[in-house]
BAFI-3210 file (N, C-alpha, C; in Angstrom, 3 decimals, decimal comma, padded with zeros to 6 digits):
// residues 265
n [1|2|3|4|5|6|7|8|9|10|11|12|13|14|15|16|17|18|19|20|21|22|23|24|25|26|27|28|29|30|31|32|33|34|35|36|37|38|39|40|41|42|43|44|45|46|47|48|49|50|51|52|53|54|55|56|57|58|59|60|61|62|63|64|65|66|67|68|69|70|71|72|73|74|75|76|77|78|79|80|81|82|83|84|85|86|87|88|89|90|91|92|93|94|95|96|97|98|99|100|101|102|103|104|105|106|107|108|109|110|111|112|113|114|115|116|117|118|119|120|121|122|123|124|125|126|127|128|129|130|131|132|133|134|135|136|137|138|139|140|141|142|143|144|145|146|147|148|149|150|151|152|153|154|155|156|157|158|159|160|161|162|163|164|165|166|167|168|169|170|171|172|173|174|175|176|177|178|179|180|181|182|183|184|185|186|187|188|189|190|191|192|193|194|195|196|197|198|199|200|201|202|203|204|205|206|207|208|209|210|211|212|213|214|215|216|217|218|219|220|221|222|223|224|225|226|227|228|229|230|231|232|233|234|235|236|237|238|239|240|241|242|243|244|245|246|247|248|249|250|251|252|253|254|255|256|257|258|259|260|261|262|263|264|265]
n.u [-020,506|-017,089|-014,597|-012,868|-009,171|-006,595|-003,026|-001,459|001,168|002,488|005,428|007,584|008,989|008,010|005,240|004,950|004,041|001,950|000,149|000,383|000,933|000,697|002,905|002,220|005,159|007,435|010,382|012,488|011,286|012,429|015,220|015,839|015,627|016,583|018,739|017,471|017,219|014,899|012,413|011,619|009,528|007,974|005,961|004,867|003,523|001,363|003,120|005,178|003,485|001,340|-001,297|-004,306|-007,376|-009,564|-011,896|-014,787|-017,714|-020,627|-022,353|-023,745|-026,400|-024,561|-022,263|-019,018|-016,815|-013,286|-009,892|-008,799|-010,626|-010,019|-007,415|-004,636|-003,372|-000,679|000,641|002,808|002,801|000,355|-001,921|-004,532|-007,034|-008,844|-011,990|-013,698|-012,868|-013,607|-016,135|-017,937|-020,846|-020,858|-019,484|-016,810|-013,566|-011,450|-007,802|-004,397|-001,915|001,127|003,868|005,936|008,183|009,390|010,583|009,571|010,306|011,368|010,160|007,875|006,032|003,796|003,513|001,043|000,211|-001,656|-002,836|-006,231|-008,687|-011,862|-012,032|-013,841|-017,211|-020,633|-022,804|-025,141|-024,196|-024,420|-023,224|-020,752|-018,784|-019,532|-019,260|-019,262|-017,811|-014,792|-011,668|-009,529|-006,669|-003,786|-001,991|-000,704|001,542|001,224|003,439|003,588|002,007|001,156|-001,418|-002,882|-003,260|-003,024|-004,306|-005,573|-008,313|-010,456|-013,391|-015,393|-018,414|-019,880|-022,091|-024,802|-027,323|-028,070|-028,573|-026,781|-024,851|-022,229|-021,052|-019,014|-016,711|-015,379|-012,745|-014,359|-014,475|-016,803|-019,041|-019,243|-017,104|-015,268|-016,713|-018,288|-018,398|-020,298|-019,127|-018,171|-019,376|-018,633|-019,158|-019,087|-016,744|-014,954|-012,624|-008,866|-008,499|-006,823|-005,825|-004,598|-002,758|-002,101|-000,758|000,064|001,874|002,191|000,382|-001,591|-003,456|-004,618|-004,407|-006,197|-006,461|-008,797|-008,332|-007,891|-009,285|-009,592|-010,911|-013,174|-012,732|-010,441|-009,220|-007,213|-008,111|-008,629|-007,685|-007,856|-005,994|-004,670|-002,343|000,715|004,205|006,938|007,188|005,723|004,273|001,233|000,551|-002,902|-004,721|-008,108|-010,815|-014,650|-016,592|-019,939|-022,896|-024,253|-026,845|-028,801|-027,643|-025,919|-024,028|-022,290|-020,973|-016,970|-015,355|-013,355|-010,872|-008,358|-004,828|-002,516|000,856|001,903|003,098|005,331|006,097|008,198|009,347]
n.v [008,922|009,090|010,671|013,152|012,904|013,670|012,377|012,771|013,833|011,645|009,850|007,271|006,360|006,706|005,382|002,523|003,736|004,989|003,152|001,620|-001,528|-003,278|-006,229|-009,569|-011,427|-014,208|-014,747|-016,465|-017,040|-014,486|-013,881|-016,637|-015,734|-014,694|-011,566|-008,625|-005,476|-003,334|-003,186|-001,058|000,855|002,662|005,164|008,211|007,920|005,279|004,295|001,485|-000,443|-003,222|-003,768|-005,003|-007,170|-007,522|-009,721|-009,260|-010,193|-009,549|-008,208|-006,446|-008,637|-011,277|-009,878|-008,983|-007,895|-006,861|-006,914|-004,296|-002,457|-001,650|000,974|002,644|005,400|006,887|009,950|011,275|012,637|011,592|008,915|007,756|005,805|003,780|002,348|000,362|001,882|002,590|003,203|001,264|-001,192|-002,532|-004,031|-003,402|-004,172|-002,293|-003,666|-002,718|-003,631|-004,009|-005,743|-007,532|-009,279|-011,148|-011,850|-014,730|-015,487|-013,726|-011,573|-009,830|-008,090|-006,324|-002,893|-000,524|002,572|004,260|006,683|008,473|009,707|010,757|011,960|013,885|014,507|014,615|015,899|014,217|012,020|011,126|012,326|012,592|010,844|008,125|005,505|001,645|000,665|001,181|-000,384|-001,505|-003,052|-005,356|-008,042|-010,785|-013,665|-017,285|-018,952|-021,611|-022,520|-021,852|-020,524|-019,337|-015,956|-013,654|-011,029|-007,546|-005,942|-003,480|-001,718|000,722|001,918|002,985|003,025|005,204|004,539|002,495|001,537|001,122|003,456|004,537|003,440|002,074|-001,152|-003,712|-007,027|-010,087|-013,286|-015,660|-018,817|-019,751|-018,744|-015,878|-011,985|-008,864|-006,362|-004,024|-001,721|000,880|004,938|006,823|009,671|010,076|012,435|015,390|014,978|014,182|011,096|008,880|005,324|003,422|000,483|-002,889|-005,426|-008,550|-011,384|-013,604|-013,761|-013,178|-010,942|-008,179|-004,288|-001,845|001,519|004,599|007,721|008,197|007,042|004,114|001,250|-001,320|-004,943|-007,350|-009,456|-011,161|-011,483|-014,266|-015,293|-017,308|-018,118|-018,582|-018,421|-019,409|-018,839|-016,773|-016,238|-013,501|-010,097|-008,162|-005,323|-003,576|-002,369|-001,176|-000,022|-000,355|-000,203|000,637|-001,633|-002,135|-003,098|-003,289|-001,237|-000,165|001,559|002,674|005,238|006,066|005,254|006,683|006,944|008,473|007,938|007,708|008,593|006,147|003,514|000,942|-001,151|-003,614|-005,175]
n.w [008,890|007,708|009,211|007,905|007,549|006,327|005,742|003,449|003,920|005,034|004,542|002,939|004,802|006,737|006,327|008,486|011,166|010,575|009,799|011,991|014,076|017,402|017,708|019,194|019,721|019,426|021,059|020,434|017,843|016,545|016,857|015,243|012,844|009,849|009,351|007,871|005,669|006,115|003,255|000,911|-000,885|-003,828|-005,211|-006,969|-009,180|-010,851|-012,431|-013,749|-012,683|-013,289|-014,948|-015,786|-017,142|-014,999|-012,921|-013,581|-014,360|-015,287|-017,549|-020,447|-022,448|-024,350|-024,665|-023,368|-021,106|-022,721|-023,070|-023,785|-022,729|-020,530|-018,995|-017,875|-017,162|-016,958|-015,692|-013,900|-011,309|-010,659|-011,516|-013,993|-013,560|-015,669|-016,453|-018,706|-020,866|-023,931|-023,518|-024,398|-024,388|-021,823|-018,526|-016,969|-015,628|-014,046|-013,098|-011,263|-010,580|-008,243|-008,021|-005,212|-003,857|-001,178|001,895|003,678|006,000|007,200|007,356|009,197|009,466|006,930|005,133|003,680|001,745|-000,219|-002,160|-003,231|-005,428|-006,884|-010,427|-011,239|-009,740|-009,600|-007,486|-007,355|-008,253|-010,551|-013,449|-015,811|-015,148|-013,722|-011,518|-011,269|-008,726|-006,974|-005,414|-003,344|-002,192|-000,200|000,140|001,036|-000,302|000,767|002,018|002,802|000,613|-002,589|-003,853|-002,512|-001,092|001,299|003,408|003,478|001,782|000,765|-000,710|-002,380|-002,709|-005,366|-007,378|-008,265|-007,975|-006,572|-003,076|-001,470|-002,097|-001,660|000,509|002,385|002,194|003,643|002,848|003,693|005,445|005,039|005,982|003,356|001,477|000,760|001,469|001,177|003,210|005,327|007,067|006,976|005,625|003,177|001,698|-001,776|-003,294|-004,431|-003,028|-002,536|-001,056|001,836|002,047|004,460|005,265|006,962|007,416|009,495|008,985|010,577|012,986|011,610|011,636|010,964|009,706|008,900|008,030|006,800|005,919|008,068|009,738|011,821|010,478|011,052|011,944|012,416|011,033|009,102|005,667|003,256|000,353|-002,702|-005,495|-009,298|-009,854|-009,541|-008,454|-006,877|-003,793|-003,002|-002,493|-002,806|-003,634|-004,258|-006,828|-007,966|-010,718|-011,307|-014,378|-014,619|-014,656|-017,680|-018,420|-020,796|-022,690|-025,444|-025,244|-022,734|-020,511|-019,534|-016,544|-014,387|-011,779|-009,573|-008,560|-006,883|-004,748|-003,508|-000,907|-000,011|002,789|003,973|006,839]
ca.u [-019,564|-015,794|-014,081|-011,542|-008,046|-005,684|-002,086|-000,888|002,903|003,520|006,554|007,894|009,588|006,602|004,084|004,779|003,538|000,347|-001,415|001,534|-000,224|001,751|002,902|002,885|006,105|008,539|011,572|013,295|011,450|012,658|016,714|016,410|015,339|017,538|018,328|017,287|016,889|013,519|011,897|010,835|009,548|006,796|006,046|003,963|001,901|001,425|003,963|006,160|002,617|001,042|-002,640|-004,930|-008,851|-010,039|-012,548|-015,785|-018,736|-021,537|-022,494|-025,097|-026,126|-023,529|-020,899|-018,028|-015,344|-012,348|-008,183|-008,426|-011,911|-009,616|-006,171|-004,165|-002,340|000,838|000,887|004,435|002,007|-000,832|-002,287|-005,621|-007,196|-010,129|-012,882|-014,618|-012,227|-014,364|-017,483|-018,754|-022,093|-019,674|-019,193|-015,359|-012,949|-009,634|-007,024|-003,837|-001,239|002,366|004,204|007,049|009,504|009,487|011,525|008,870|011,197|011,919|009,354|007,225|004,515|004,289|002,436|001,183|-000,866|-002,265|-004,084|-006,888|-009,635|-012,462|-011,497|-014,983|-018,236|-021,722|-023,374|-026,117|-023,345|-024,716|-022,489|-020,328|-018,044|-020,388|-018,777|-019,670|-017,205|-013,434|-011,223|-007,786|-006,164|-002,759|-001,984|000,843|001,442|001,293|004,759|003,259|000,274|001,399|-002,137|-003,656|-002,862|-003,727|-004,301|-006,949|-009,077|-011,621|-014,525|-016,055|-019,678|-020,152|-023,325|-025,701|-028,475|-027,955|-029,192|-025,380|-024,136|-021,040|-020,401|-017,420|-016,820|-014,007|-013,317|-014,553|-014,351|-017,576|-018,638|-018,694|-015,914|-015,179|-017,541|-018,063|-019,348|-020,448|-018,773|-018,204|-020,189|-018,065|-020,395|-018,339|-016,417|-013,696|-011,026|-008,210|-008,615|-005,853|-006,106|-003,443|-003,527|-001,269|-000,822|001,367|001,767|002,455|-000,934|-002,921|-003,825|-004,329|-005,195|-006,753|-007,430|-009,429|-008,490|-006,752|-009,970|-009,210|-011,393|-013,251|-012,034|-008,638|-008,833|-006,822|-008,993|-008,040|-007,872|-007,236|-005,874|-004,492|-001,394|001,969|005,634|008,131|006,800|005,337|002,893|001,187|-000,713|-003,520|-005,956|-009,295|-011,852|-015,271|-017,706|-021,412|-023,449|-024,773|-028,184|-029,454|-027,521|-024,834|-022,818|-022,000|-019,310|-016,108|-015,609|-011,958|-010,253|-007,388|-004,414|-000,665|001,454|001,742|004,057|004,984|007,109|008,164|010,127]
ca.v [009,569|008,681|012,189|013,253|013,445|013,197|012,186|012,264|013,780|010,502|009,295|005,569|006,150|006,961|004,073|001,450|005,033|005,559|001,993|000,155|-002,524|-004,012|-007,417|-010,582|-012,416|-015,136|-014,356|-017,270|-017,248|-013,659|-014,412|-017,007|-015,047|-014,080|-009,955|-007,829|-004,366|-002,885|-003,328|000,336|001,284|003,994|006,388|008,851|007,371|003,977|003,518|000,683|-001,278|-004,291|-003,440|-006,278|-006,786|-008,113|-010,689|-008,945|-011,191|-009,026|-007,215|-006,656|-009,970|-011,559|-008,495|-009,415|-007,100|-007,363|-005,943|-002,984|-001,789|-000,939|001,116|003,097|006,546|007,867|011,708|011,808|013,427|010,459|008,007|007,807|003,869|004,107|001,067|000,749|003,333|002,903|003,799|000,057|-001,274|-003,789|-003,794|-003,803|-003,749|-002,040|-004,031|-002,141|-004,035|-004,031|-006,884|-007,357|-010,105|-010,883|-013,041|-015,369|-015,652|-012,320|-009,976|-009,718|-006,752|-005,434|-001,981|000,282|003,175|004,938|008,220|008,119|010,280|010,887|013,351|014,858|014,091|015,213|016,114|013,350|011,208|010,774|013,200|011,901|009,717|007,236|003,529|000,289|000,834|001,539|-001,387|-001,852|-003,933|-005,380|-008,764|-011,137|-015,114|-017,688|-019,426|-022,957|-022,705|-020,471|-020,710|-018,500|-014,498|-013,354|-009,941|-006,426|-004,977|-002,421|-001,411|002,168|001,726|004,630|003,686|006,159|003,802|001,597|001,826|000,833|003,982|005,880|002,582|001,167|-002,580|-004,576|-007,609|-010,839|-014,738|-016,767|-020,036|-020,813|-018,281|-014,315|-011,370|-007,764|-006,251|-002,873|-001,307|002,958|005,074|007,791|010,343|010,359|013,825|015,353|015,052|012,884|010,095|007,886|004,559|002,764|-001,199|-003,445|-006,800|-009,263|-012,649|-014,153|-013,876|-013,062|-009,712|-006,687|-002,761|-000,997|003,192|005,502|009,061|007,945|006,488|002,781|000,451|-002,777|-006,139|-007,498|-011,232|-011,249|-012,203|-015,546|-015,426|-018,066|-017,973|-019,730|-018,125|-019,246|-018,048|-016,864|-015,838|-011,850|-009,141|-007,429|-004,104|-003,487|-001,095|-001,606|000,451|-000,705|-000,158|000,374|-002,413|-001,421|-003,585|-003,125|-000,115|-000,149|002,441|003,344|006,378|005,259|005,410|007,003|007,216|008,637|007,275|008,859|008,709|004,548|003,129|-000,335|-001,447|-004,764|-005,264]
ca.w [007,996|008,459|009,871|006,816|008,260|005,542|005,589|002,636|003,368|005,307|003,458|002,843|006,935|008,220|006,657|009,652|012,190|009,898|010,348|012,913|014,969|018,299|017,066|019,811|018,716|019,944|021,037|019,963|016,518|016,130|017,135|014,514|011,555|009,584|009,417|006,387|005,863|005,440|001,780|001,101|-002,663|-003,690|-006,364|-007,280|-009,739|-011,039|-013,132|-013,457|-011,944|-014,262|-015,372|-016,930|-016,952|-013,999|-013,272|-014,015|-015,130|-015,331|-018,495|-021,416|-023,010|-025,755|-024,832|-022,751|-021,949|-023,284|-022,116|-024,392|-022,104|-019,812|-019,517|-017,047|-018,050|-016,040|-015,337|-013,243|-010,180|-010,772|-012,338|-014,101|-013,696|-016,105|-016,696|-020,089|-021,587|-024,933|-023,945|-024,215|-023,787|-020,840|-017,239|-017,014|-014,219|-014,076|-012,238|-011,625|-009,171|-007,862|-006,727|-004,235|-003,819|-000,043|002,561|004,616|007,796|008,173|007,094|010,635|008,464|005,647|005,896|002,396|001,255|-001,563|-002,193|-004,609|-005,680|-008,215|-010,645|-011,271|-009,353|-009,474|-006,170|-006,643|-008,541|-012,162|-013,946|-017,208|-014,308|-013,266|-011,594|-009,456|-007,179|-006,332|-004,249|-003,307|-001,036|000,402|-000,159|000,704|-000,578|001,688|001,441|002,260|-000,245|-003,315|-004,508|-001,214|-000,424|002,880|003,819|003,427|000,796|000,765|-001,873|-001,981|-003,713|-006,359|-008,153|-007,770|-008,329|-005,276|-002,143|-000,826|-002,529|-000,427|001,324|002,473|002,426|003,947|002,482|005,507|005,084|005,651|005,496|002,088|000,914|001,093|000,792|001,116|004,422|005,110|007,885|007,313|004,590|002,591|000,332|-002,909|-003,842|-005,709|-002,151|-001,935|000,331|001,786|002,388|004,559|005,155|008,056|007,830|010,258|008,879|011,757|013,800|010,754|011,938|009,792|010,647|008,192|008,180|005,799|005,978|009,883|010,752|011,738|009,776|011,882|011,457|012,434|010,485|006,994|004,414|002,633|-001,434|-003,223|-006,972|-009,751|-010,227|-008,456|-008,348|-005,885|-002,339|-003,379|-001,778|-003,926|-003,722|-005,841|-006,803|-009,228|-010,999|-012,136|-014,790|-013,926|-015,328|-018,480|-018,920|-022,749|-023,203|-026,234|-024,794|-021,245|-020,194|-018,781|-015,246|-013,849|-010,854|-009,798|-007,655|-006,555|-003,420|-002,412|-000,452|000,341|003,779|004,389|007,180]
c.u [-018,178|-015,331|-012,722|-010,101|-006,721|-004,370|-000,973|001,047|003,431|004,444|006,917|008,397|008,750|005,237|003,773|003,832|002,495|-000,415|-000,080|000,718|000,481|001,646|003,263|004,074|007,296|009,652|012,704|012,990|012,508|014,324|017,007|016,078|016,388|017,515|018,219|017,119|015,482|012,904|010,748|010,788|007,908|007,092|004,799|002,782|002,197|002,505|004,820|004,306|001,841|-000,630|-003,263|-006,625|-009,263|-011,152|-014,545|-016,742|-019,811|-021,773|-023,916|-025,041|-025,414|-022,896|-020,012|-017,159|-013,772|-010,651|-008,455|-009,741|-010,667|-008,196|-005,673|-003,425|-001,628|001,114|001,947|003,649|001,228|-001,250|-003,495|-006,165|-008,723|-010,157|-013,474|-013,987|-012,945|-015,552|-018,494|-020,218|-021,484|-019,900|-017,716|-014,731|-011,160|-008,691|-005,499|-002,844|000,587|002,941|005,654|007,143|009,722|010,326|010,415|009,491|011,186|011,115|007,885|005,886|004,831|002,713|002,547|000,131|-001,055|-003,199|-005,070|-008,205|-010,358|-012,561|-012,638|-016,246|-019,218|-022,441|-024,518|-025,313|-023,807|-024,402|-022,392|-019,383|-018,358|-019,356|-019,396|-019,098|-015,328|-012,808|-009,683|-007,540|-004,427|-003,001|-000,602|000,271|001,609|002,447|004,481|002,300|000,645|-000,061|-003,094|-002,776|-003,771|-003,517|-005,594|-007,414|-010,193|-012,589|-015,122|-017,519|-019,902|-021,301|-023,838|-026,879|-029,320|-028,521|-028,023|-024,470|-023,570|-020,447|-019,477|-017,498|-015,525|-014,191|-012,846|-014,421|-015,923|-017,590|-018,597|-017,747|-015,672|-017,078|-017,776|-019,067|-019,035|-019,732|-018,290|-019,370|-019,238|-018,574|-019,149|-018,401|-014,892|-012,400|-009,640|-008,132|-007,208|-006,132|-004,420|-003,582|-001,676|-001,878|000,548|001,056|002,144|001,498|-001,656|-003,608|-003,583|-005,202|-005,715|-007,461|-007,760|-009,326|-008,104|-007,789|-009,532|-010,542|-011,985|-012,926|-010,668|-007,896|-008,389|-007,928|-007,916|-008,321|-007,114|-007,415|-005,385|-002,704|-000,295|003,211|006,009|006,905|006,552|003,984|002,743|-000,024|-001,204|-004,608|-007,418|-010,641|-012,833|-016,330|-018,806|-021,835|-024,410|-025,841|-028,068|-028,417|-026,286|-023,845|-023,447|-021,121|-018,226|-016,172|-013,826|-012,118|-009,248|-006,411|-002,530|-000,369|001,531|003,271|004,242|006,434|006,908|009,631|010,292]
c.v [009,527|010,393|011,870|013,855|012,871|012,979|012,159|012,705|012,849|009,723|008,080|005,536|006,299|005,481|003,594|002,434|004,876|004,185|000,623|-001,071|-003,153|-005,489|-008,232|-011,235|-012,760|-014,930|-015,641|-017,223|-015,963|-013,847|-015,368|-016,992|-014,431|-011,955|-009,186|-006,248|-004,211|-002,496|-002,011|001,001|002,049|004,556|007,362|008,724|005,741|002,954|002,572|-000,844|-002,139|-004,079|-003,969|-006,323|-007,858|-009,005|-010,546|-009,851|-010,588|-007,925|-007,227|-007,713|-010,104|-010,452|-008,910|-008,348|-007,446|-006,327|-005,011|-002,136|-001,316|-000,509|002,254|004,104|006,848|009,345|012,194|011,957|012,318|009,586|007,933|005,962|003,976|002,511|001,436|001,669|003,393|002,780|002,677|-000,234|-002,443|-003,375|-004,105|-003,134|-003,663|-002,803|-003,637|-002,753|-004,286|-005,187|-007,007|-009,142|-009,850|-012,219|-013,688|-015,304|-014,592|-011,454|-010,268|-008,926|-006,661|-004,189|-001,311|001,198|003,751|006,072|007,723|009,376|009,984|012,224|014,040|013,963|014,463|015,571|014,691|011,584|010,506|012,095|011,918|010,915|008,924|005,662|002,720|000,835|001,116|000,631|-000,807|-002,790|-004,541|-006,935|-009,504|-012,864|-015,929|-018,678|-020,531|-022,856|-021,299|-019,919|-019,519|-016,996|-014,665|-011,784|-009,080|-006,326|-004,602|-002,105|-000,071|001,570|002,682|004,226|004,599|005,460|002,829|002,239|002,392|002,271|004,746|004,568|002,459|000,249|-003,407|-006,146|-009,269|-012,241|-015,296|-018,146|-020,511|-019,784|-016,725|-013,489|-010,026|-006,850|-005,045|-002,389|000,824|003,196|006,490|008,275|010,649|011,897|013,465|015,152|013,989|012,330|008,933|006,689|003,494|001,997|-001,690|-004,891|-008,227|-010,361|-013,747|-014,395|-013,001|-012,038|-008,868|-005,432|-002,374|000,317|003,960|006,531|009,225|007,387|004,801|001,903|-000,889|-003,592|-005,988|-008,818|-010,697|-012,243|-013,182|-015,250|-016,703|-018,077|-019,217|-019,577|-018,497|-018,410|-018,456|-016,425|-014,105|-011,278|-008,649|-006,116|-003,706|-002,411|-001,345|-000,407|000,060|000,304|000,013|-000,973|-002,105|-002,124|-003,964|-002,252|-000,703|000,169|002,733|004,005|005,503|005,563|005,359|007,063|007,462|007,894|008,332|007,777|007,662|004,694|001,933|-000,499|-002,687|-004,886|-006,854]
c.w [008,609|008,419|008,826|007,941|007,058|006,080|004,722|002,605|004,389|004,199|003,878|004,283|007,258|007,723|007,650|010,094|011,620|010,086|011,519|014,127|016,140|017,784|018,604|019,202|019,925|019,985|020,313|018,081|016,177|015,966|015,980|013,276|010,832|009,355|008,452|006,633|005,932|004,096|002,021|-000,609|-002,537|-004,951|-006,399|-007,901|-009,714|-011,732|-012,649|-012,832|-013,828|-014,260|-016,040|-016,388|-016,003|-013,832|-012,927|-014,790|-016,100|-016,693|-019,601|-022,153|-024,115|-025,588|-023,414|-022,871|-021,785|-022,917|-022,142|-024,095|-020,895|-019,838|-017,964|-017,510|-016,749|-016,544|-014,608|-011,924|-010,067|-011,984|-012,708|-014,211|-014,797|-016,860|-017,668|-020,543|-022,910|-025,106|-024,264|-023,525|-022,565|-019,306|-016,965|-015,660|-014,341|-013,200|-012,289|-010,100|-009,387|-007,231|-006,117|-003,844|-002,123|000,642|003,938|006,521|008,430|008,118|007,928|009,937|007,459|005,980|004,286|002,752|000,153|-001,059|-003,540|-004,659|-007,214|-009,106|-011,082|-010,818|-008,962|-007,868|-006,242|-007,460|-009,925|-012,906|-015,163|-016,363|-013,353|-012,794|-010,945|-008,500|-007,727|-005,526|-004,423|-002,207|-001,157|000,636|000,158|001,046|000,468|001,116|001,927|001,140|-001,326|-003,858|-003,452|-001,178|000,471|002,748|004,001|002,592|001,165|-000,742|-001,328|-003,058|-004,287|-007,092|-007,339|-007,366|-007,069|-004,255|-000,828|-001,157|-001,622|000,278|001,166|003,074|002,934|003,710|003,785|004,462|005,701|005,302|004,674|001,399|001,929|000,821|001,546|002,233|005,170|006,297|008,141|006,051|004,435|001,590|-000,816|-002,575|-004,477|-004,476|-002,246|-001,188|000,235|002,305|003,098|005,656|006,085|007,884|008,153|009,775|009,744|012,683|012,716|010,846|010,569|010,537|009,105|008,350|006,696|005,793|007,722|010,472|010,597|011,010|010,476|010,982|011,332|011,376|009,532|006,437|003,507|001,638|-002,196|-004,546|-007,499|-010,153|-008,979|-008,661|-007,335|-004,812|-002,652|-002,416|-002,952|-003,317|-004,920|-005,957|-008,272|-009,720|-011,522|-012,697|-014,258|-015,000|-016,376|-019,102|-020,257|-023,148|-024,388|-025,931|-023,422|-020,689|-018,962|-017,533|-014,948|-012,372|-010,825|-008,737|-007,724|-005,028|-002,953|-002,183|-000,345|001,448|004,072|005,657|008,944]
res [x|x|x|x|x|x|x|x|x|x|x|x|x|x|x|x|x|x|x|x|x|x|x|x|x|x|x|x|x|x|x|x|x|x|x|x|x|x|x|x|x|x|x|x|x|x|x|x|x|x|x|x|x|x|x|x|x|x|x|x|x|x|x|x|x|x|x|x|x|x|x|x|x|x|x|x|x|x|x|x|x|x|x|x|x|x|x|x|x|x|x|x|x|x|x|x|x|x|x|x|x|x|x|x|x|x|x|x|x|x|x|x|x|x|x|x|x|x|x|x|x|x|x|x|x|x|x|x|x|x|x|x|x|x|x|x|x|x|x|x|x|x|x|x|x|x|x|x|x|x|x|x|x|x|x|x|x|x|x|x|x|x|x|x|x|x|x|x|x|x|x|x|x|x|x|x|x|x|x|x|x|x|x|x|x|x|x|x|x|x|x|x|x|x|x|x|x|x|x|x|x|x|x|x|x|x|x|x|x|x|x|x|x|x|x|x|x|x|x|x|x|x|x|x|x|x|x|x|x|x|x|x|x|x|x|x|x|x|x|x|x|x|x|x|x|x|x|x|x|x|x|x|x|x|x|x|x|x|x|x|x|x|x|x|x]
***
């Protein structure tokens, strides 16, 4: 059981302090970087963040779900991320992410966190706010290869059903891709938990803590997409669905989220 130690009134100055990692680095590369300030943005809730249906396979036969299964509400204080918002016979996955506009040369880390909780949860975890799971992660483009992010993500397991349930997963590279590998175990409740993610692009390192406990594994996880652009990080956050077999209908599945930060410097 990871030892709860919240943080949550670290503010956008304090990120680096909450997961900072000592960085090896070249004195000559550093001298000829050019000099920027520190890229420092945050809010309370989600707003202003881009929310679309994630890449969920799994559902009851011939039912697919579809954008309007999932949706995101802004409360000023938090954000609600809710999967299957209509009660669908679906397995749907909220995806709810931020992206940032970064300078390859110069930006040595980038460091974020988020608070998140579940806003009501049964003691044996089959209440009316049933999910798969919970992720987020910390993400930044690789400025040869627009097609690759590098960085952290995490998974909390919330079925009830599972065997895996309470886990926490960090996400690893093997040999034929990524994949999801157990390393703490957190018993679902109603607390806020913070999650806050370090990663140097420069030696590929990342920290990752849960509530201040540090997280194993230092490698960035490799992702590769289809989407390009400019050179961006992105922090993201996801809620899923349970998998709803036969059933017609299956209750949505919320989470909540507040308090991120993002430091690039």
């Amino acid at each position: 059981m990871l030892r709860r130690h919240f943080i949550s009134s670290v503010g956008a100055a304090g990120v680096a302090a909450a997961v900072g990692i000592p960085l090896a680095t070249n004195k000559d590369a550093v001298t000829a970087a050019p000099q920027i300030e520190p890229m420092v943005d945050g809010g309370t809730d989600l707003a202003g963040w881009t929310t679309t249906l994630g890449d969920t396979s799994d559902t009851a036969p011939g039912r697919r779900p579809r954008r309007t299964d999932v949706a995101r509400l802004d409360h000023g204080t938090h954000s609600e991320l809710v999967a299957n918002i209509e009660a669908r016979g679906v397995m749907a996955q909220a995806h709810a992410s931020k992206r940032f506009s970064v300078v390859p040369s110069a930006a040595a880390r980038h460091d974020a966190l988020v608070e998140f909780r579940l806003p009501s949860q049964e003691t044996n975890g089959r209440g009316s706010n049933v999910g798969q799971a919970l992720e987020a992660g910390l993400l930044v483009q690789d400025p040869n290869d627009r097609t690759i992010d590098r960085g952290a993500a995490i998974q909390w397991v919330l079925n009830p059903w599972v065997e895996t349930y309470g886990d926490v997963r960090m996400c690893a590279e093997n040999e034929s891709g990524i994949e999801w590998r157990t390393v703490a175990n957190l018993k679902p409740d109603n607390e806020w938990h913070t999650l806050a993610m370090c990663f140097a692009p420069g030696s590929g390192r990342t920290r990752v803590k849960l509530d201040g406990q540090d997280l194993p594994g230092e490698k960035a996880v490799t992702v590769r997409h289809l989407v390009g652009g400019n050179f961006q990080g992105r922090l993201q956050v996801k809620t899923q669905s349970v998998w709803p077999g036969n059933h017609d209908s299956m209750p949505p599945f919320r989470a909540e989220f507040r308090n991120w930060r993002w430091r690039s410097a």
